[in-house]
ZAGU-849882 format. One record per atom (N, C-alpha, C): z, y, x; residue in three letters. Coordinates in steps of 0.02 Angstrom, whole numbers, plus 50000, padded with zeros to 5 digits. Example, Ala and Ser with C-alpha at 12.3 -4.5 7.8 and 13.67 -1.06 7.14 Angstrom:
site w->50390	v->49716	u->50660	code->ALA
site w->50390	v->49775	u->50615	code->ALA
site w->50390	v->49835	u->50660	code->ALA
site w->50354	v->49888	u->50642	code->SER
site w->50357	v->49947	u->50684	code->SER
site w->50394	v->50002	u->50645	code->SER
***
This chain:
site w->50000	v->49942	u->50042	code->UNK
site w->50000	v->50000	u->50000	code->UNK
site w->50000	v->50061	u->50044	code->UNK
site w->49965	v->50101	u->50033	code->UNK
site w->49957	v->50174	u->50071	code->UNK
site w->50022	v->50221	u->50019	code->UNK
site w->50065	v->50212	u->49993	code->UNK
site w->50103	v->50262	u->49964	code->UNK
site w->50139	v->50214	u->49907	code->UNK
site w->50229	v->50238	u->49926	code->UNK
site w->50250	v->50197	u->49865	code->UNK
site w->50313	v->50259	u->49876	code->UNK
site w->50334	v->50256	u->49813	code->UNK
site w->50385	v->50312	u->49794	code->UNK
site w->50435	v->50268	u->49743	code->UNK
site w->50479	v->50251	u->49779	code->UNK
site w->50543	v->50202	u->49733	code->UNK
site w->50578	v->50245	u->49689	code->UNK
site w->50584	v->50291	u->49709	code->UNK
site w->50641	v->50340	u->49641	code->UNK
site w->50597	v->50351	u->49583	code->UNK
site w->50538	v->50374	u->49598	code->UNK
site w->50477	v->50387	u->49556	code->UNK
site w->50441	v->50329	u->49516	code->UNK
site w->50453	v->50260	u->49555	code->UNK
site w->50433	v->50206	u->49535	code->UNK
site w->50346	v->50196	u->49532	code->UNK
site w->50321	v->50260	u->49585	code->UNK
site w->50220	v->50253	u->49571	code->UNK
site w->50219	v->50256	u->49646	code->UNK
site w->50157	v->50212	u->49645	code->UNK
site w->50113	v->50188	u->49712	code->UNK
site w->50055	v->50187	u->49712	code->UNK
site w->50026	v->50198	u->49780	code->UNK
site w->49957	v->50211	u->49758	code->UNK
site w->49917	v->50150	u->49815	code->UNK
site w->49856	v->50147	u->49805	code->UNK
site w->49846	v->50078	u->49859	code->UNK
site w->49760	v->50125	u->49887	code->UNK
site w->49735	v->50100	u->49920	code->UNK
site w->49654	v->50081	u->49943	code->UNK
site w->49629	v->50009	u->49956	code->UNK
site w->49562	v->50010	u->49945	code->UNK
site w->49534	v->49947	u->49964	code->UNK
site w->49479	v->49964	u->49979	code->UNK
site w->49438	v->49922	u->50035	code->UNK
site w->49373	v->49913	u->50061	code->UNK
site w->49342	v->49849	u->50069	code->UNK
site w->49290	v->49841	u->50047	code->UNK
site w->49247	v->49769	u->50048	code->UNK
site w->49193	v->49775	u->50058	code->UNK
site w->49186	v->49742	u->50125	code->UNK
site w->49130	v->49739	u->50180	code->UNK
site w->49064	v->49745	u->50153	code->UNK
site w->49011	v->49764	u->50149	code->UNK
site w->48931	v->49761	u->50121	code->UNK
site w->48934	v->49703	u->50109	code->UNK
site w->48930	v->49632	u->50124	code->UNK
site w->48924	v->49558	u->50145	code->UNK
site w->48957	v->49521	u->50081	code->UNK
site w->49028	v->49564	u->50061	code->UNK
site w->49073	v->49533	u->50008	code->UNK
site w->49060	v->49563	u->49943	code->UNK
site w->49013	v->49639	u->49946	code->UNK
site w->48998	v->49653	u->49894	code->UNK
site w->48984	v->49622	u->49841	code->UNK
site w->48986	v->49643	u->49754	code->UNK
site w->48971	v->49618	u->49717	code->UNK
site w->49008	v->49575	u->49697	code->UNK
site w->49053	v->49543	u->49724	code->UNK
site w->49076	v->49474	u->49701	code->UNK
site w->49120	v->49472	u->49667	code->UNK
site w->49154	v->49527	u->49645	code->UNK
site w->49195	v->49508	u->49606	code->UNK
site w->49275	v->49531	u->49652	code->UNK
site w->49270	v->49515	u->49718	code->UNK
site w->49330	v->49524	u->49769	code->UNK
site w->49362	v->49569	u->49754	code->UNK
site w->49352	v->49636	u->49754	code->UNK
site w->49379	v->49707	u->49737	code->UNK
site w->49418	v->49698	u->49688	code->UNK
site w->49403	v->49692	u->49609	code->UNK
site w->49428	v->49675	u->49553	code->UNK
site w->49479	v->49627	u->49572	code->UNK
site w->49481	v->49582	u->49590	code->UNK
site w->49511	v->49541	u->49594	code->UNK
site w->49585	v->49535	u->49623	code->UNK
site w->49585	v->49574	u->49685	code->UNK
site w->49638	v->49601	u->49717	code->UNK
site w->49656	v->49650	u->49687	code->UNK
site w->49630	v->49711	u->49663	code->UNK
site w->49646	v->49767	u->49645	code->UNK
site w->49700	v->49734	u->49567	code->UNK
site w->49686	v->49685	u->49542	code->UNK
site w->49734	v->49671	u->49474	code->UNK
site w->49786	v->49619	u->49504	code->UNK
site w->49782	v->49588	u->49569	code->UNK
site w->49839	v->49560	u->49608	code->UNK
site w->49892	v->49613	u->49618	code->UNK
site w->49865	v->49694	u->49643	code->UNK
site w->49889	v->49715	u->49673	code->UNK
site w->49945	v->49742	u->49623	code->UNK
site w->49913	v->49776	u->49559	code->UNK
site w->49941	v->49790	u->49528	code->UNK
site w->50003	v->49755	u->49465	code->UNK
site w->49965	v->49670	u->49458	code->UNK
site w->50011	v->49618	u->49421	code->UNK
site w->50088	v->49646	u->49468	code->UNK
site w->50080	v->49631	u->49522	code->UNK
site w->50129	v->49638	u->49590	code->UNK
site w->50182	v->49696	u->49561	code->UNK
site w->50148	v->49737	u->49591	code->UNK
site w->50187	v->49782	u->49578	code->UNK
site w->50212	v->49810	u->49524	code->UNK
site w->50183	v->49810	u->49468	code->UNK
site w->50195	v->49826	u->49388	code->UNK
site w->50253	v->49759	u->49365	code->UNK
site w->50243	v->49695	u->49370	code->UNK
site w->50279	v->49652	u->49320	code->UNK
site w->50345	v->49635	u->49408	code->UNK
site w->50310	v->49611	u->49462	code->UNK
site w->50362	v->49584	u->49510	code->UNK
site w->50428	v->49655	u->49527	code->UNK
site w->50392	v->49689	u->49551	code->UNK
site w->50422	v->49756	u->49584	code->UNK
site w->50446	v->49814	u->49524	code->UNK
site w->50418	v->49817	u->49495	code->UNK
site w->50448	v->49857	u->49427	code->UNK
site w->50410	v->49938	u->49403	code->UNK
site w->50363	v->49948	u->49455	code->UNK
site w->50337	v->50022	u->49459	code->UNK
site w->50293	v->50029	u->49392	code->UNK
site w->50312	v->50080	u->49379	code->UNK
site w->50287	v->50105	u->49331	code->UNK
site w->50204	v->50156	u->49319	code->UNK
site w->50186	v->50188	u->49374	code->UNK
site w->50147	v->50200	u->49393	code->UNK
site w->50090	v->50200	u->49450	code->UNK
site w->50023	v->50187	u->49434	code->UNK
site w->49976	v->50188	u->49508	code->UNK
site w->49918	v->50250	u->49505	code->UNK
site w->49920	v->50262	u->49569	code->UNK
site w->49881	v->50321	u->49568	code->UNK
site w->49840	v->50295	u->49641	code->UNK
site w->49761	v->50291	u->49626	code->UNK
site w->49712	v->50287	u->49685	code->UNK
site w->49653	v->50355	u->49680	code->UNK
site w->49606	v->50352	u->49716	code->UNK
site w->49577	v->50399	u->49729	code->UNK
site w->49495	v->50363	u->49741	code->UNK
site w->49449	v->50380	u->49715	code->UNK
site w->49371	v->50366	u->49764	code->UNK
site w->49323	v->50415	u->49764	code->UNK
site w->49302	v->50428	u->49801	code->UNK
site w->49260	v->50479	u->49820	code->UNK
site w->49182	v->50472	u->49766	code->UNK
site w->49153	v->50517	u->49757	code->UNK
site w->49121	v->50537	u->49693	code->UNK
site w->49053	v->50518	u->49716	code->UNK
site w->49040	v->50482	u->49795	code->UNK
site w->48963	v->50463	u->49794	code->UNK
site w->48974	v->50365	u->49770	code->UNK
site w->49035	v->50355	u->49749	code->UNK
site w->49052	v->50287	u->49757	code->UNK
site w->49052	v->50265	u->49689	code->UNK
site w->48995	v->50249	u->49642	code->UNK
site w->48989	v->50262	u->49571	code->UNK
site w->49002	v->50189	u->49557	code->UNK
site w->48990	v->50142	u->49602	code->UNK
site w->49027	v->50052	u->49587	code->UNK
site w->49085	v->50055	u->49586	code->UNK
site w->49134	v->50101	u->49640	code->UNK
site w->49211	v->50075	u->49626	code->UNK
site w->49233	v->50117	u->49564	code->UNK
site w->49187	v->50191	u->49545	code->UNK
site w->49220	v->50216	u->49490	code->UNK
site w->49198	v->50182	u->49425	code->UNK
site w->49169	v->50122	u->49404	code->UNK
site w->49148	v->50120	u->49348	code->UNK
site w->49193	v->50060	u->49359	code->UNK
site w->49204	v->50008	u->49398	code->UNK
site w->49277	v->49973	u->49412	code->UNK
site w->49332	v->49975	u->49398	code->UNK
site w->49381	v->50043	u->49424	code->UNK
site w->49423	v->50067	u->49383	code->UNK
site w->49422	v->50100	u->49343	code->UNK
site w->49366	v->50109	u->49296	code->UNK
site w->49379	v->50150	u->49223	code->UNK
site w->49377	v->50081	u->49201	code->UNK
site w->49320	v->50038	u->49206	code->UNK
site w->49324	v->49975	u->49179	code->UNK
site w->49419	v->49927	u->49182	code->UNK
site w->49425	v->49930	u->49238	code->UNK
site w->49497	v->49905	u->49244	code->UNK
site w->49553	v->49930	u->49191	code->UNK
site w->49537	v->50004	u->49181	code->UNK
site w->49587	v->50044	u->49131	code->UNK
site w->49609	v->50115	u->49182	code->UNK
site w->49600	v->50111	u->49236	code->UNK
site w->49627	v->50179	u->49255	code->UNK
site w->49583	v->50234	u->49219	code->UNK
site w->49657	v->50286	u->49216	code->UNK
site w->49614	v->50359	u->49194	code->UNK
site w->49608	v->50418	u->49218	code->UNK
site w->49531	v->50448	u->49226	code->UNK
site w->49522	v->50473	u->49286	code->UNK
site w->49583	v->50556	u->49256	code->UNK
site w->49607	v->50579	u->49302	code->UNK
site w->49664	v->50618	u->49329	code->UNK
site w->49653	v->50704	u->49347	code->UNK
site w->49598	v->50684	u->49389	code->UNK
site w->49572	v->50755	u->49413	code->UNK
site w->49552	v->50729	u->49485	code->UNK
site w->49506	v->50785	u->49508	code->UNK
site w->49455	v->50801	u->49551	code->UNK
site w->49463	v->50854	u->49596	code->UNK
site w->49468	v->50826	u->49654	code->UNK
site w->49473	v->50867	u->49718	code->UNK
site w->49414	v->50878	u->49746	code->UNK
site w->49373	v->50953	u->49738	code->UNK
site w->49287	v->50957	u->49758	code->UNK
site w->49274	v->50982	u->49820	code->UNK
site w->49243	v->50944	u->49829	code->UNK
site w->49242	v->50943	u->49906	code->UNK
site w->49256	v->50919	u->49977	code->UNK
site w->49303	v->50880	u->49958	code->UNK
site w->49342	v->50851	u->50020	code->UNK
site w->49304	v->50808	u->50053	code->UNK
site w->49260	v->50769	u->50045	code->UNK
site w->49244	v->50730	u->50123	code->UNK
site w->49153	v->50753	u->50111	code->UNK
site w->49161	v->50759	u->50191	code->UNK
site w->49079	v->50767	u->50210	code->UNK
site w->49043	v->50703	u->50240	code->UNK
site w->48994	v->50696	u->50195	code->UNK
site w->48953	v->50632	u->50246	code->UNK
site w->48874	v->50621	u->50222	code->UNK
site w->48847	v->50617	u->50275	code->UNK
site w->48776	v->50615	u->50279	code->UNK
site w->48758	v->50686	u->50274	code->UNK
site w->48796	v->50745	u->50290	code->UNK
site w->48753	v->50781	u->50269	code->UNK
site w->48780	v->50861	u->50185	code->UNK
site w->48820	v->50796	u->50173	code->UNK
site w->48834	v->50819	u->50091	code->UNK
site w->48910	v->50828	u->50087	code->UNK
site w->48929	v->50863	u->50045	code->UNK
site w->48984	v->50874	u->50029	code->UNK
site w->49015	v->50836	u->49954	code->UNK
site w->49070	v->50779	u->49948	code->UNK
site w->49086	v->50744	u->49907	code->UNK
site w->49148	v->50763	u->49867	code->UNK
site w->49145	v->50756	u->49821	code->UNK
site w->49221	v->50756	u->49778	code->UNK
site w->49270	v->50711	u->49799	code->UNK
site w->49336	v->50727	u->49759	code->UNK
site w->49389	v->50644	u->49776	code->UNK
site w->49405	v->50654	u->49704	code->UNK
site w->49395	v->50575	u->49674	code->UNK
site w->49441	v->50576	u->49608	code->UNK
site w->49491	v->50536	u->49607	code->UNK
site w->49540	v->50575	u->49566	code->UNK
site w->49592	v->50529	u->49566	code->UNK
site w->49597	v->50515	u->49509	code->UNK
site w->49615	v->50447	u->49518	code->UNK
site w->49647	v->50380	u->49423	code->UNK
site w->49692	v->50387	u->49445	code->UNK
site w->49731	v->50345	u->49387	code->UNK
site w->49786	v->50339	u->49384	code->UNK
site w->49785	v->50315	u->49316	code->UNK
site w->49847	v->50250	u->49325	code->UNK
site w->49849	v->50204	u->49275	code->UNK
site w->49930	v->50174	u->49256	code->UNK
site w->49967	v->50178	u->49201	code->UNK
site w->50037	v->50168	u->49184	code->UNK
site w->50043	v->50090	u->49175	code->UNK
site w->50097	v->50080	u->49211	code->UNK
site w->50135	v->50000	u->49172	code->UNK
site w->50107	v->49985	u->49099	code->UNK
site w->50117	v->50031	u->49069	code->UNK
site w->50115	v->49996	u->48984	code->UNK
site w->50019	v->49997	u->48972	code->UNK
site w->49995	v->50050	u->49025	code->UNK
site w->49902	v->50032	u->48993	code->UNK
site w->49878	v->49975	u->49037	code->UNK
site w->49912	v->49952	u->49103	code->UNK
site w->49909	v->49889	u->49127	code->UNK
site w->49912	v->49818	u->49055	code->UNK
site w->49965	v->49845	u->49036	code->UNK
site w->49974	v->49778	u->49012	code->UNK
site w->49934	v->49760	u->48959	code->UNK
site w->49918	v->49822	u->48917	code->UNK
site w->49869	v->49838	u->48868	code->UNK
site w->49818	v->49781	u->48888	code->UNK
site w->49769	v->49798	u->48940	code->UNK
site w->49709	v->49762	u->48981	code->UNK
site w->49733	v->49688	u->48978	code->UNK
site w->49786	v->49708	u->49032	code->UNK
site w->49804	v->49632	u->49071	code->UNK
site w->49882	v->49609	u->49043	code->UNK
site w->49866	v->49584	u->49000	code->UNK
site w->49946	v->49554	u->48976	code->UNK
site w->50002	v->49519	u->49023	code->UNK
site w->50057	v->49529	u->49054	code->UNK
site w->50086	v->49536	u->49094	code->UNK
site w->50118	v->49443	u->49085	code->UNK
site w->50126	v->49432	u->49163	code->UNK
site w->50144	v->49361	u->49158	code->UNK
site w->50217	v->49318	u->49155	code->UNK
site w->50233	v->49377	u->49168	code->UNK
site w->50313	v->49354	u->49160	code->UNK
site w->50364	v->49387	u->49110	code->UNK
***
């Protein structure tokens, strides 16, 4: 986890998957490990991630997953040339469970 706040009970994570592993499903997959984890084992109540606005697979991922997008930081990373947004989701214990019905 890149950020966890215990009094606050919200954490936020990243993930990257190689060109090679694309598509498969991997991303999703961990990304609802990550969160079963921490939402039903650990107790947090909130997650907050971020993806940059040329990255239109991981954002249709987590809207698909249930995160909701939060707000938009314009501008922040340069690459190739261009100047990109950062958005941030963010998704609660209870719209987790909504999706993903909790296992314990």
């Amino acid at each position: 986890m890149s950020r966890c706040d215990r009094h606050a009970r919200t954490f936020s994570y990243g993930i990257a998957v190689s060109g090679d592993h694309r598509r498969l499903g991997l991303a999703k997959e961990a990304i609802i490990l990550v969160l079963r984890f921490y939402f039903e084992e650990r107790g947090y109540q909130k997650v907050n991630t971020s993806v940059w606005s040329f990255n239109e697979p991981s954002q249709k991922l987590h809207e698909q997953l249930g995160f909701v997008l939060e707000g938009r930081l314009r501008r922040t990373h340069f690459r190739a040339g261009h100047f990109y947004d950062e958005l941030l989701y963010g998704m609660t214990a209870e719209e987790f469970a909504e999706g993903h019905p909790l296992t314990g």
